[in-house]
C-alpha positions in Angstrom: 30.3 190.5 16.9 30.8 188.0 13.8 28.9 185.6 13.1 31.4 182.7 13.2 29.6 179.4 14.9 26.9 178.1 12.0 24.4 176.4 13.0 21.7 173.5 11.9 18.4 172.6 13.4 16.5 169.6 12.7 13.1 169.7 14.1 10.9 172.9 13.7 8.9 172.6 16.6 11.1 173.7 19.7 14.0 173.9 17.3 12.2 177.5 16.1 13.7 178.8 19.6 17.4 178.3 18.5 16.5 181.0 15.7 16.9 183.7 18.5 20.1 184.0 17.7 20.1 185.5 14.6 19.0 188.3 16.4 21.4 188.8 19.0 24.7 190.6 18.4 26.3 189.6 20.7 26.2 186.3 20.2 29.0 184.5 17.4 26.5 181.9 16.5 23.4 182.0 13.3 21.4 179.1 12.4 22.2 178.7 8.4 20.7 175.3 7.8 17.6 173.7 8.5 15.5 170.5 8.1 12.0 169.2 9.1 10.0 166.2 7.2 6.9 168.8 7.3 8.4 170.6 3.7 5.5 173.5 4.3 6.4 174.6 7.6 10.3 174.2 6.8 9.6 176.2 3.9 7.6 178.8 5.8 9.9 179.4 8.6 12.8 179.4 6.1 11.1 182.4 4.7 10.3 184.1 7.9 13.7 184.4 9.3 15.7 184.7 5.8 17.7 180.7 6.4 19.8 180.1 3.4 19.7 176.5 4.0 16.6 174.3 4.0 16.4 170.4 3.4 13.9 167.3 4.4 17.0 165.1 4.5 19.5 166.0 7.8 22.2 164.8 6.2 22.2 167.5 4.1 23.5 169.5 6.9 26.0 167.6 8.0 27.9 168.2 4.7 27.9 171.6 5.1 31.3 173.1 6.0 29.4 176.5 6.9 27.5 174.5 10.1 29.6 173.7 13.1 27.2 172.6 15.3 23.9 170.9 15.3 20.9 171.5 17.2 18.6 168.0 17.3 14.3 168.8 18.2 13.4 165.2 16.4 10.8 162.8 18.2 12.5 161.3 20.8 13.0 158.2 19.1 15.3 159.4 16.4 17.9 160.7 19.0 20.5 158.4 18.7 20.8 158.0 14.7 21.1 161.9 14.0 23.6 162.2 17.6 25.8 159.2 16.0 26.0 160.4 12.2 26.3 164.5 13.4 29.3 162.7 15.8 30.6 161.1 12.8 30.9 164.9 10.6 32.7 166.4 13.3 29.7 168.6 14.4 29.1 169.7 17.6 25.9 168.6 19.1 22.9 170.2 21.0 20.7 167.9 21.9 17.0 168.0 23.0 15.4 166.2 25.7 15.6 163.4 26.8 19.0 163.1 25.1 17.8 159.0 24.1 15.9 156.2 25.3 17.8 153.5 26.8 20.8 152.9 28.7 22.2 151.1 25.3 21.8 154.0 23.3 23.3 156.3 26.5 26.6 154.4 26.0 26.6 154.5 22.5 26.2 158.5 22.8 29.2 159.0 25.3 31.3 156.7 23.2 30.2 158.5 20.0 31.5 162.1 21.7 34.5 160.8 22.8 35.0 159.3 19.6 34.7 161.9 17.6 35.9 164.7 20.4 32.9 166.8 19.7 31.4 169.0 22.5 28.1 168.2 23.2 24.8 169.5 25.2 21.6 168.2 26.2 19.0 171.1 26.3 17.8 170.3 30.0 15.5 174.3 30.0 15.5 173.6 34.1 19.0 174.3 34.2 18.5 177.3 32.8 15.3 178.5 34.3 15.4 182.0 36.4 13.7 180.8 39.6 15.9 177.3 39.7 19.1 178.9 38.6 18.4 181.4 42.0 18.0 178.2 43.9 21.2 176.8 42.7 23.6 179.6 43.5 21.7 180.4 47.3 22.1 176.1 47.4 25.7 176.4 46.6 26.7 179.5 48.9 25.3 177.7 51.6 22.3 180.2 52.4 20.2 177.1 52.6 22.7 175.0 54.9 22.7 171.4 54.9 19.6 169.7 52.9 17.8 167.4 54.7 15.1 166.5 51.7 14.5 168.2 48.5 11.4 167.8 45.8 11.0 168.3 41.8 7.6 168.0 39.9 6.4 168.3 36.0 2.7 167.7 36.4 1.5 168.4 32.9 -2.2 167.8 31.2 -0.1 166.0 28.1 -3.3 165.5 25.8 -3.0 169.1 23.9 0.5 168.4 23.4 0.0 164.7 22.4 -2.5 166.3 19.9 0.4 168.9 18.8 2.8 166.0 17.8 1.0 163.1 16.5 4.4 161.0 16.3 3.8 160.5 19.9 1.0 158.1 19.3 2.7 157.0 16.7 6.0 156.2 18.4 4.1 156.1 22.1 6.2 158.3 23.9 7.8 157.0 27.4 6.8 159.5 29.5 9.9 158.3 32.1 12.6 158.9 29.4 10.7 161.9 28.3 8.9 163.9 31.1 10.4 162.9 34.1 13.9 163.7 32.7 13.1 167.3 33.5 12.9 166.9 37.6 15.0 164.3 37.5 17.5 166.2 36.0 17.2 169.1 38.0 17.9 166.9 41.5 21.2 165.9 40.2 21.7 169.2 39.3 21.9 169.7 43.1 22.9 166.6 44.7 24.5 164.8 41.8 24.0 160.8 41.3 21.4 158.8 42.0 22.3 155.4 44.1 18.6 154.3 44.4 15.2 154.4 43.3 11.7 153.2 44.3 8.8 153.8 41.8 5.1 153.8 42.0 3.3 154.2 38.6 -0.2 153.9 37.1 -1.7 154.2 33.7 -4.5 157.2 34.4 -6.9 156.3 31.0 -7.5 160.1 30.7 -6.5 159.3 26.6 -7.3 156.6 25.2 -4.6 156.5 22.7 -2.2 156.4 25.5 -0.9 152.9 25.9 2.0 153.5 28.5 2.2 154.5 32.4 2.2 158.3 32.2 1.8 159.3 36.3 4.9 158.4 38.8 5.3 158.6 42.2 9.6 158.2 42.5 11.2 158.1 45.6 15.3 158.7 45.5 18.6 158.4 47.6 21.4 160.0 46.2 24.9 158.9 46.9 25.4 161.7 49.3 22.5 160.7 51.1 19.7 163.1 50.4 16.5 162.0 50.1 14.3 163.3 47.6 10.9 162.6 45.5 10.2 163.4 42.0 6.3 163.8 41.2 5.8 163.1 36.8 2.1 163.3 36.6 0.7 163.3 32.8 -2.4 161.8 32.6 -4.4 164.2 34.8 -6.4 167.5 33.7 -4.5 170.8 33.6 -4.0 171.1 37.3 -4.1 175.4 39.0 -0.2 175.1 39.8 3.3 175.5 37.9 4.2 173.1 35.3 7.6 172.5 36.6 8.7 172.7 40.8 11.5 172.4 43.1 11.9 172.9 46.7 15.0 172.3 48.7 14.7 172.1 52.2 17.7 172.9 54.4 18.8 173.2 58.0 19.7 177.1 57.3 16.7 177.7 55.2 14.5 176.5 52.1 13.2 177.3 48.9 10.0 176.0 46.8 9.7 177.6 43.5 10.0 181.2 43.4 9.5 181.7 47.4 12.3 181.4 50.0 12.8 181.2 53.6 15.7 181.8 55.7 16.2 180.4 59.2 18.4 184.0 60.5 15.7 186.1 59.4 13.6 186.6 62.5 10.0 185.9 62.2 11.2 183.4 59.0 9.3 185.3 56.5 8.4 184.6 53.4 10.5 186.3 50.7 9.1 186.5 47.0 11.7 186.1 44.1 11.0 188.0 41.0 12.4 187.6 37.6 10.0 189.9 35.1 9.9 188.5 31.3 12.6 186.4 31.9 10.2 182.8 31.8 9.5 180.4 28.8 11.1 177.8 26.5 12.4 180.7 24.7 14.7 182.4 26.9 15.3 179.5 28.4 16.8 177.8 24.8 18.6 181.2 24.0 20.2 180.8 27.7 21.5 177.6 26.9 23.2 178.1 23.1 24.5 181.3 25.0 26.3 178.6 27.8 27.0 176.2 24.8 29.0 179.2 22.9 31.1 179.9 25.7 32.3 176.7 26.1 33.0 176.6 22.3 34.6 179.0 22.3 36.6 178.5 25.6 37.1 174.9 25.2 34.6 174.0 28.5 32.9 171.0 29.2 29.3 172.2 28.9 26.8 172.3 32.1 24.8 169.1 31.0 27.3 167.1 28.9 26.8 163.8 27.4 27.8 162.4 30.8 25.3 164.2 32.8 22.6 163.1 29.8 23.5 159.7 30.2 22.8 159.7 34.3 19.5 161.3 34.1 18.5 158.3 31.6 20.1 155.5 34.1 17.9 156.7 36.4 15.1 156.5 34.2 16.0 152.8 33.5 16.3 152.3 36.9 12.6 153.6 37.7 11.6 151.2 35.1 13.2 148.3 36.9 11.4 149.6 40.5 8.0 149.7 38.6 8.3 146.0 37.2 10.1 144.5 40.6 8.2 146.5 42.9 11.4 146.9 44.8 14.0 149.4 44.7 16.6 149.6 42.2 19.7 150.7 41.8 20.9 153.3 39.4 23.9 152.1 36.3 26.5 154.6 36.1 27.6 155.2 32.2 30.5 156.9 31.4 
């Protein structure tokens, strides 16, 4: 298949994963540009996988007429400037999470797509994990039944990976806008907005350079009704379980991880889900440039669009507002 769809990748730390497709044929998309302010790794992956295209300065992609879409892994922080000005060429955006860090700069992201009628993605790996996918399609075939409550977690030792990316200490990550996202993110997936949130948060001391909350406790109604909680525990050693949960509990059976129930089956046992090799930040990127492709080049709104982005980070505003009130907040819809 040709190689029509260029891309450009600015950030060399998960942005490496987008490389995969240079070696799929059957995919019409090849990273040809990319940029990272670290020149020796830029120039060292460059060589490894035979880029044309390298530069310090993104900008310097956004010129190019041989790059139609660009793929943004920058510190958190930098989101919104490189989502406008890639807008702004007329480039398609993929977007790592969290797609920004405010309900302002939410707005000015949806406005910016619609602006510049781009399509755009934010690279939520959940969606587009084996186990949660399975959960998604027995959810929506009614296997499950009706939910009656429903759990996500990401309970990460973040110290090795604070170490990894200095810029976090340096622009102290919010570990709402920036870990949470991912179980947040996955709930909607299911149950769709948020109406309410109430938040209990501490700062665990485990690093001392952390200055920020970085455990959370969140309790949710969505507008449907369902109840849910979303456990975001950083600041903790590397605890014996998966990084990243869900369990969805229904009146016809439920689901937790890669293990499922069903109420019809007598005895209710426990069935094992198995999905081989198919695991990790890799697949999981390649999954979601193959869903952004399609809706290139079918003219789709993609799975998590700016729309979707902008709820998950409402909701992450609203937690905010929980932990300072100590009440519950409600959730701003943008967009």
């Amino acid at each position: 298949m040709a190689k029509e769809i260029g891309v450009g990748v600015i950030g060399l730390g998960m942005g490496k994963n987008m490389l995969a497709v240079n070696q799929d044929p059957s995919s019409r998309m090849e990273v040809r540009g990319l940029c990272d302010s670290n020149e020796t790794l830029l120039r060292q992956v460059q060589r490894q996988h035979g880029v044309a295209f390298a530069t310090t300065d993104y900008h310097a992609l956004l010129t190019r007429p041989d790059i139609d879409v660009i793929g943004i892994y920058s510190p958190d922080h930098q989101h919104i400037e490189q989502v406008e000005a890639a807008a702004r060429a007329g480039k398609h955006i993929i977007c790592t999470k969290p797609m920004v860090v405010s309900p302002e700069e939410a707005v000015r992201t949806v406005a910016a797509v619609r602006q510049h009628k781009v399509k755009f993605l934010v690279g939520q790996t959940c969606r587009f994990t084996p186990a949660f996918m399975a959960a998604k399609k027995l959810y929506d075939d009614g296997d499950l039944g009706r939910p009656l409550f429903a759990e996500a977690h990401y309970v990460h030792d973040i110290r090795p990976v604070f170490d990894r990316t200095p810029w976090r200490y340096e622009h102290p990550q919010d570990m709402l806008y920036g870990g949470a996202c991912h179980p947040i993110d996955l709930l909607r997936w299911f149950f769709g907005e948020v109406d309410e949130v109430f938040v209990y948060a501490s700062q665990s001391g485990i690093d001392a350079r952390s200055i920020k909350h970085d455990n959370f406790l969140i309790n949710l109604r969505f507008t449907n009704g369902v109840i849910a909680r979303v456990l975001a525990v950083f600041g903790l050693v590397e605890p014996p379980l998966p990084m990243l949960g869900l369990g969805i509990y229904g009146d016809k059976g439920s689901i937790v991880n890669d293990q499922l129930v069903l109420d019809k089956v007598p005895g209710q046992p426990v069935m094992k889900l198995s999905f081989g090799n198919e695991h990790g930040h890799g697949r999981e990127v390649w999954r979601y440039m193959r869903h952004f492709e399609e809706c290139l080049v079918e003219d789709k709104q993609p799975l998590i669009n700016e729309v979707e982005g902008a709820g998950v980070i409402a909701t992450a505003a609203a937690c905010w507002e929980s932990i300072r009130t100590g009440l519950p907040a409600k959730v701003q819809r943008i967009g």
